[in-house]
matplotlib code that plots the C-alpha trace (Angstrom):
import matplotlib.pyplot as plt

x = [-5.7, -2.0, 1.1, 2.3, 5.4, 4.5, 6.9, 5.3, 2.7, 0.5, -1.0, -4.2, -5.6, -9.2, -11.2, -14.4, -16.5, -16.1, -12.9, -12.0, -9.7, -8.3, -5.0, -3.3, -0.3, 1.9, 2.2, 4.3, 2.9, 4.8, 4.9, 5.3, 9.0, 8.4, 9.8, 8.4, 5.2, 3.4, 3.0, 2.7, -0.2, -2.5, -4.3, -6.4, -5.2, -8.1, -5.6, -4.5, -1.5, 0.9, 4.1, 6.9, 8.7, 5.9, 4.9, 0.9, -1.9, -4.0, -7.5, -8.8, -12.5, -15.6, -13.7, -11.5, -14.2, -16.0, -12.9, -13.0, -15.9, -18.0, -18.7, -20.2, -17.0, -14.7, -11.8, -10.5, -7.5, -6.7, -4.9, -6.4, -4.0, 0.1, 2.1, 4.1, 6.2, 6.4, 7.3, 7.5]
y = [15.6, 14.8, 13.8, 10.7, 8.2, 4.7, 2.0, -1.4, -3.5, -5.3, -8.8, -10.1, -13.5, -12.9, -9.6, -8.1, -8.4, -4.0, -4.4, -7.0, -5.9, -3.1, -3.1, -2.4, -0.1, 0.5, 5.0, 6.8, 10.6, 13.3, 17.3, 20.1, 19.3, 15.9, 14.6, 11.8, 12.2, 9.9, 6.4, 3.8, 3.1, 1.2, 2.5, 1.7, 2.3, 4.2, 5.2, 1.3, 2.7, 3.9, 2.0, 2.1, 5.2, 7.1, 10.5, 10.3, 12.4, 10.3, 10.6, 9.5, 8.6, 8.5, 10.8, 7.5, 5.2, 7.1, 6.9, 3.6, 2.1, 0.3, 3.5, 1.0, -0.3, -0.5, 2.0, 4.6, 5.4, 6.0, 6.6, 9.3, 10.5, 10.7, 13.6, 14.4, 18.2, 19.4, 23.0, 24.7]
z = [0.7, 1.9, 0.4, 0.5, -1.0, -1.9, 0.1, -0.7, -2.1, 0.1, -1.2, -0.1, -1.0, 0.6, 0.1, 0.7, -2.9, -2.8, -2.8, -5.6, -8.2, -6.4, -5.2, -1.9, -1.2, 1.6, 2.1, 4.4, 4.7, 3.6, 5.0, 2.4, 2.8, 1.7, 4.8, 6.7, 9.2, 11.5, 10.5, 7.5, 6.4, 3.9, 1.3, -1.5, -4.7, -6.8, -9.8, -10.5, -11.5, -8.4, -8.0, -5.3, -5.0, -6.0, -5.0, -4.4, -3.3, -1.0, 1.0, 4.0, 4.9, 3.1, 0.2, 0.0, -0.3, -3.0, -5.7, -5.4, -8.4, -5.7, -3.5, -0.7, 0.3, 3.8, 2.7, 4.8, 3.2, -1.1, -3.3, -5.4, -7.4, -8.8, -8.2, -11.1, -9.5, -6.7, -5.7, -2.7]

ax = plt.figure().add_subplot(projection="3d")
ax.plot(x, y, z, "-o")
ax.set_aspect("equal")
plt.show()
């Protein structure tokens, strides 16, 4: 599990039938300093409910694929959940 900030929505007129209904977000990980690390990326958004400028918790790999409903499904990377505090 990593940290991560939601930056943008990402719309998609053609899906595989896994992945109907679920929505796409645009997350930049975070360290435990909440700064920036390594790339953008897209992610699945397994909560339905993450909006830009949110702090998230996300998960890569077949983890990311089982929050999703359909757990046969092509994601690597989800949201899995929304961080309400942090402290370090």
């Amino acid at each position: 599990m990593e940290l991560a900030k939601v930056i943008g929505n990402l719309i998609s007129t053609q899906k595989v039938s896994s992945l109907e209904g679920v929505k796409f977000m645009i997350v930049q990980p975070l360290n435990e300093n909440l700064e920036s690390v390594g790339e953008a990326a897209i992610a699945t958004d397994a909560t339905h409910q993450a909006g830009i400028g949110e702090l998230v918790f996300i998960e890569s790999g077949r983890e990311a694929a089982m929050a999703l409903p359909q757990v046969f499904n092509p994601s690597d990377l989800s949201i899995i959940g929304i961080v309400d505090d942090v402290y370090v």
